[in-house]
TITORTI-393976 format. One record per residue (C-alpha): residue number from 1; residue in one letter; chain; y, x, z. Coordinates in nm, 2 decimals. Layout:
<sites>
(NUM,a,A,(Y,X,Z))
...
</sites>
This chain:
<sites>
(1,x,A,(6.97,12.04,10.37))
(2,x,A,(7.21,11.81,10.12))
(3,x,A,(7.31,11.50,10.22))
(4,x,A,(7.33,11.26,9.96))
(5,x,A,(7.63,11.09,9.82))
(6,x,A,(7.72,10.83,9.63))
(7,x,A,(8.01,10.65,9.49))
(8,x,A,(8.21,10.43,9.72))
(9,x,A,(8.43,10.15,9.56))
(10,x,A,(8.70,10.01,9.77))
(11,x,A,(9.08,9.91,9.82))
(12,x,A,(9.37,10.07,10.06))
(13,x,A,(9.63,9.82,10.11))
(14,x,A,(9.97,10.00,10.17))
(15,x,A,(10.28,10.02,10.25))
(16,x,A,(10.64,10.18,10.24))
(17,x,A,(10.63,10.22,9.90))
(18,x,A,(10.85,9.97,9.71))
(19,x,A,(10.76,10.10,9.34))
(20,x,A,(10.55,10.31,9.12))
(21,x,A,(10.72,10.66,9.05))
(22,x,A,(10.56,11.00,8.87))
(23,x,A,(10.65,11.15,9.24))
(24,x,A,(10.41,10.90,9.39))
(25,x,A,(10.14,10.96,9.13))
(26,x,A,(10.17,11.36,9.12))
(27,x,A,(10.20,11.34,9.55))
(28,x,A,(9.88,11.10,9.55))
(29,x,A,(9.69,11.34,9.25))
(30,x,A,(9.78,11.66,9.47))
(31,x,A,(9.62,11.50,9.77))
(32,x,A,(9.32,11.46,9.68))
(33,x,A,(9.33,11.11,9.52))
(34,x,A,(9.23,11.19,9.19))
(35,x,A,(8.97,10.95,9.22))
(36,x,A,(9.21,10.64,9.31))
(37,x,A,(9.39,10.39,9.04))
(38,x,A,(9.75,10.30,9.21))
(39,x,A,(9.88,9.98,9.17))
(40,x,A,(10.13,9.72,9.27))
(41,x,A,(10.04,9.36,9.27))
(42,x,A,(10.36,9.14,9.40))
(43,x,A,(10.54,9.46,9.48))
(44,x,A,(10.22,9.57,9.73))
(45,x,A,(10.14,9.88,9.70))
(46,x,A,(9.74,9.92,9.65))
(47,x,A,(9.53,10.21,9.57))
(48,x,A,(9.16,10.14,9.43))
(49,x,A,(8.89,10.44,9.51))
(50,x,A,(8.58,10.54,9.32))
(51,x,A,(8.50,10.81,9.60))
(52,x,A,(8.17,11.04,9.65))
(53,x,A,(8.07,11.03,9.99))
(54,x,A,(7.75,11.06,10.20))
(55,x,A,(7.88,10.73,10.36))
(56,x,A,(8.12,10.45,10.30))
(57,x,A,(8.31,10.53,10.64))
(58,x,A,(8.32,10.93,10.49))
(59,x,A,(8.47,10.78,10.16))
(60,x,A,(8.69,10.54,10.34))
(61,x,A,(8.85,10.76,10.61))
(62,x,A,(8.90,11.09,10.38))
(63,x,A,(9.07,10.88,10.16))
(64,x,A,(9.26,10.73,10.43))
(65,x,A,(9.38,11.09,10.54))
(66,x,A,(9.45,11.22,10.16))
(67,x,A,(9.69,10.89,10.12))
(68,x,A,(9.89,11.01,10.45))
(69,x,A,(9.88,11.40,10.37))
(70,x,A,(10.05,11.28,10.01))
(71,x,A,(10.36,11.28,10.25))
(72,x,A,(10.51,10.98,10.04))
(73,x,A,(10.56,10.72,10.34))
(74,x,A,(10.28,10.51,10.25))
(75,x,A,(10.07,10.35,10.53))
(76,x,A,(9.72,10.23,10.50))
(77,x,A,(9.74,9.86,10.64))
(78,x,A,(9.39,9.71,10.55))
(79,x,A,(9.06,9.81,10.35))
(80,x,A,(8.94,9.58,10.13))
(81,x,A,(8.53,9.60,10.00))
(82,x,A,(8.38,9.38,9.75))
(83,x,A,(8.03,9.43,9.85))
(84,x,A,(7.90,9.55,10.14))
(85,x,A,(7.51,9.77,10.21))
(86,x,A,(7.60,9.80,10.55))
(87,x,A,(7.77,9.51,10.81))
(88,x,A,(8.15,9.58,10.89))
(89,x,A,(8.11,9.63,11.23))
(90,x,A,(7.92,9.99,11.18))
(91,x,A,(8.27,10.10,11.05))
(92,x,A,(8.40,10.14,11.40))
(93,x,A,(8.61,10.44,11.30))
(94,x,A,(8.87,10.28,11.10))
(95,x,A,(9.16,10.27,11.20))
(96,x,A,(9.29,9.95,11.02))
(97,x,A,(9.08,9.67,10.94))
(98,x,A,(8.85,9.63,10.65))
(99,x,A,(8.75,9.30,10.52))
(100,x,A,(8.47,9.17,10.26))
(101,x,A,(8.72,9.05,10.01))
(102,x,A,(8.71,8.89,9.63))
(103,x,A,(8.96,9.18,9.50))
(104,x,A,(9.25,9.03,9.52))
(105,x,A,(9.43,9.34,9.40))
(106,x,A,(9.18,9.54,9.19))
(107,x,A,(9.23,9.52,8.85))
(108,x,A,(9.03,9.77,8.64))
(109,x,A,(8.85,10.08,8.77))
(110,x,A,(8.91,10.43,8.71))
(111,x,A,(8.69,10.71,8.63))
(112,x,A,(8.68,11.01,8.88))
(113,x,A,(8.85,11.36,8.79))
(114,x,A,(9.14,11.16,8.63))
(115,x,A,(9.48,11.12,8.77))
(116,x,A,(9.59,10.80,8.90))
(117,x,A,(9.80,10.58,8.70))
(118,x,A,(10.01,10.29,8.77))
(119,x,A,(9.91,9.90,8.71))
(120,x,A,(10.13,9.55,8.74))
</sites>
């Protein structure tokens, strides 16, 4: 049997990455971020996800790993969600913390199956 999915919209806050390059957006679109907008608000490093998961925690921690198998030396620092179906503390497998936030450093959403692009 299927499980359904649905599309997850969240925020990985990162770092080690000081500014956009095409390396960063090719590294990011190879890993499996296709469905992610990069951008950099106050020189952080942010990467907003549109991602198709059975759960929010699936969505959040496969993106997590596809961010850190880019190879680029970015590190996911905090997950930000504007709106939340479930309370945070379900999300126990997270490795960094995730807040209920105002998106702070969202700026326009993507579409999925289109390569990430860069914002200011």
């Amino acid at each position: 049997m299927n499980k359904k999915t649905m599309v997850y919209n969240f925020t990985l806050i990162l770092s080690g990455l000081s500014e956009p390059t095409e390396n960063i957006d090719g590294a990011l679109y190879e890993a499996g971020c296709s469905d992610a907008l990069l951008g950099f608000r106050n020189r952080t490093p942010y990467l907003e996800f549109d991602r198709n998961a059975s759960s929010l925690e699936s969505a959040i921690l496969s993106s997590i790993r596809d961010v850190e198998s880019a190879d680029i030396g970015a590190k996911v620092e905090q997950v930000e969600i504007e709106e939340l179906s479930a309370p945070l503390d379900v999300l126990t497998k997270i490795p960094v913390p995730v807040i209920k936030n105002e998106r702070a450093f969202s700026s326009k959403k993507t579409s999925a199956k289109k390569k990430p692009h860069f914002v200011s």
